[in-house]
N, C-alpha and C positions, 0 to 999 in steps of 0.2 A: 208673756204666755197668755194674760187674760186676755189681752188684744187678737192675739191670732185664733183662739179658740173660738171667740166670738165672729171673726172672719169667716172662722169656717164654716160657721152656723147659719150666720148671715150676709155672705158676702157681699163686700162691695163689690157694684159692675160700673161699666162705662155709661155716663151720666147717654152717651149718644148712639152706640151698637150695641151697648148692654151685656156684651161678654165682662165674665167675671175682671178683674183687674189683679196684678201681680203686685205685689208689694211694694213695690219702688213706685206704682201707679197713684194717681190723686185724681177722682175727678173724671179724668177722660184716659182714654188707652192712648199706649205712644201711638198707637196710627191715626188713631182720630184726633189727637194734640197736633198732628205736623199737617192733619189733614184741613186744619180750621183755615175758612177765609180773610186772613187776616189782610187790614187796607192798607196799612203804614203812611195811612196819613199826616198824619204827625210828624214823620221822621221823612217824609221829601215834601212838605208844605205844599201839598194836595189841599186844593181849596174845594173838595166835593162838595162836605158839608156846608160851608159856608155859602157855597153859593145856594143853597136853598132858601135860605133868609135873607138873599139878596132884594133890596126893595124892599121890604116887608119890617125886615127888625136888626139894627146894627151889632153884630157879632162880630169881636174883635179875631178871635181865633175859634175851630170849630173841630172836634174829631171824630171817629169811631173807629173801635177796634176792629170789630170783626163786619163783614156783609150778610145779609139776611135775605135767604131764599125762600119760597114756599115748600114746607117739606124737607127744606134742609135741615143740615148738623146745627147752625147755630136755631133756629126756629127748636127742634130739639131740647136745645140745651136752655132755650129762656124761658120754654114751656115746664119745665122739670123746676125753675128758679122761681115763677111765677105763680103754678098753682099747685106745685107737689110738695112746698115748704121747703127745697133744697138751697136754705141759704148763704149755705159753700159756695156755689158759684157763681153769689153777687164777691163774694171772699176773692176766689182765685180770679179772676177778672178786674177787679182793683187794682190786686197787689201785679198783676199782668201788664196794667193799662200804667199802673202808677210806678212802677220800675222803667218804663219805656219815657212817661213824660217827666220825671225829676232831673231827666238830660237835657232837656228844653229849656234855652231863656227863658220863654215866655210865659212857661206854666210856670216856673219860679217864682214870679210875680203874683199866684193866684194869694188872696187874703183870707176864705171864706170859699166855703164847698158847697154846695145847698141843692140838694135832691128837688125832683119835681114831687110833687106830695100828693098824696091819696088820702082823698075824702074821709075822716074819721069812721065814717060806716063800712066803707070796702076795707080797711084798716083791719078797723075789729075782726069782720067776716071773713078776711084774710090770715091776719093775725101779724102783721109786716108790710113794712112798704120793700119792694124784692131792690129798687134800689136804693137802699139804705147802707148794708153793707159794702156794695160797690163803690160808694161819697163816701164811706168811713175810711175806708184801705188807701184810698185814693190822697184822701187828708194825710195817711200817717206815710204815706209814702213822700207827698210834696212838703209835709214836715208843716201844714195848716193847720185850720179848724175848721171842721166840720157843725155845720150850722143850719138844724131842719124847723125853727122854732121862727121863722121869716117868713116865708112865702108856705100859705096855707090854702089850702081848694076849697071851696063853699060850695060845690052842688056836687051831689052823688050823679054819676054818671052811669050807663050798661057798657057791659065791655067791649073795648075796641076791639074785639078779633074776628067779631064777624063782618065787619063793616068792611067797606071796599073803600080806595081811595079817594073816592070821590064824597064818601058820606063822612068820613073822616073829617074831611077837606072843610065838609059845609057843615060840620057841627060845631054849631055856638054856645053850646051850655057850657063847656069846660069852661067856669069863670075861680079866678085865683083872689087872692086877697093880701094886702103888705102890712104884719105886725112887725114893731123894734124898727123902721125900718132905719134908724138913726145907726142902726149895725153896718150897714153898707154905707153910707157917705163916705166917698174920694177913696172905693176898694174897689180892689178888681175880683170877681165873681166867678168862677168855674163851677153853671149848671150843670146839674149829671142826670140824666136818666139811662132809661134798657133800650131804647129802640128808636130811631127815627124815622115816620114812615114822610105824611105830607109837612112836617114839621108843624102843625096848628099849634100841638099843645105846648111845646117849648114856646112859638112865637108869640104864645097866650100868656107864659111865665115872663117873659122877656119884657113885656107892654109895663108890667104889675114893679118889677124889678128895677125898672129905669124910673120910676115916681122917687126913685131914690137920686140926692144931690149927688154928678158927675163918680157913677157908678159904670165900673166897665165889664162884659159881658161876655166869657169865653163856656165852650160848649163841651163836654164830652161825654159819651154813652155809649155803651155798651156794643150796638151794632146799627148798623144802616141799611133798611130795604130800598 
């Protein structure tokens, strides 16, 4: 009763058209859930992502759930994740992404989850790294450990969202740093962040990650522009 009265008061709406939600609802409305772009790469071994780090940085397996438009539903909903504190849907996107890969050999193998990490300043200012949640569900779905206390960022950066692909592309401050790194020796690794655009910054985590002894290196996030 205490729960619906407070609905009523405050309703939940669709994290992405914003109409209120019915109560079987979570999140997103059924139309905008069926309407998400989902890639299913994973499930027909689509090598999209992977080939982005081709040459660059060796990635054994690579994913993203959903595609990322300008203006779109998923741009929407990581905007809402990212700076409006809604971190439900680092939640439902885990447990989405992590129900999907627990059927996979090859994610069965992962040891260790390890989020791309934000600078202890944008942190604070933030108050969350938005992919935290989504490494955490992710773990408790592949039945791992989740493990953000490794790879840590050393320069405050401005935010990527005005930057175009190109200035993305050529920005070299994003510098990473490897504590514990005795945690990864002869494990296999599944980095997680929110978004892949030119891949710099993963490929920036991937350089820091491999200083570790015969460590292997798979990918998944959230979504791909």
């Amino acid at each position: 009763m205490l729960s619906s009265l407070i609905n009523l008061i405050f309703p939940k709406v669709c994290y992405t058209c914003t109409i209120i939600l019915k109560d079987n609802e979570e999140h997103l409305c059924t139309l905008c859930r069926h309407k998400l772009p989902v890639t299913n790469f994973h499930k027909t071994d689509d090598p999209t992502v992977e080939k982005v780090f081709y040459g660059r940085a060796k990635v054994e397996r690579a994913t993203a759930l959903l595609r990322f438009t300008k203006k779109g539903m998923v741009q929407k909903l990581l905007h809402q994740l990212k700076y409006k504190g809604q971190e439900d849907i680092g939640v439902f996107l885990g447990e989405w992404l992590g129900e999907e890969l627990k059927h996979i050999d090859h994610y069965n193998t992962v040891d260790l989850i390890i989020p791309v990490p934000l600078h202890k300043r944008k942190k604070r200012q933030r108050g969350y790294n938005q992919v935290e949640r989504f490494g955490q569900h992710l773990a408790l779905a592949l039945n791992t450990t989740y493990c953000d206390d490794v790879l840590l960022k050393t320069t405050h950066t401005s935010s990527q969202v005005t930057k175009n692909r190109f200035a993305r592309w050529n920005d070299k401050t994003e510098l990473f740093t490897l504590e514990n790194r005795d945690k990864l020796h002869n494990k296999h690794v599944l980095l997680v962040d929110d978004i892949i655009t030119t891949g710099a910054t993963l490929e920036a985590c991937i350089v820091e990650l491999n200083k570790a002894k015969n460590v292997k290196i798979s990918i998944a996030t959230m979504a791909i522009a």
